[in-house]
C-alpha positions, 0 to 999 in steps of 0.5 A, spaced: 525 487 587 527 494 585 533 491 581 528 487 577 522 493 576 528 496 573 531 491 568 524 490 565 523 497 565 530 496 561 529 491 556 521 494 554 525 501 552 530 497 549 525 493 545 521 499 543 527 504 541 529 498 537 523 497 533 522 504 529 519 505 523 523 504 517 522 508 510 519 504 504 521 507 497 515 510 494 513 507 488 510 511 482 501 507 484 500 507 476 506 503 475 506 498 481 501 492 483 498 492 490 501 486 491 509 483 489 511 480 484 513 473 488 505 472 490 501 467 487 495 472 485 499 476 481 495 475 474 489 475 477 491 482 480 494 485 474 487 483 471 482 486 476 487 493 475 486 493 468 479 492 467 479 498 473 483 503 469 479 500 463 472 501 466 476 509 469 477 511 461 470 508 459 468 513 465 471 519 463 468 518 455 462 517 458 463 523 461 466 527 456 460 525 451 454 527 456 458 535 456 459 534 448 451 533 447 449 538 453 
């Protein structure tokens, strides 16, 4: 019973150290899509990033002329 509590204990330590975290290459988020290049929503995504950097620059105009005109 022993032999077999230690061949588990084994095994599950085995497993644990086997699966280490592995490190990802990190890309520039300006540049990079949230989603891969194979997915099928690629389009889709790309478009909803551009209206967002669109909306972000409108933003910061909108913000821009509300400092000019105080």
């Amino acid at each position: 019973m022993y032999r077999l509590a230690g061949l588990v204990i084994c095994i599950f330590a085995f497993a644990l150290s086997s699966c280490s975290e592995q490190d990802e290459p990190t890309a520039d988020p300006a540049t990079s899509s949230r989603v891969p290049d194979d997915n099928v929503f690629k389009d889709q995504v790309r478009a909803l990033e551009k209206a967002e950097d669109v909306q972000n620059t409108l933003d910061e105009a909108a913000a821009r002329q509300r400092e000019a005109i105080e």
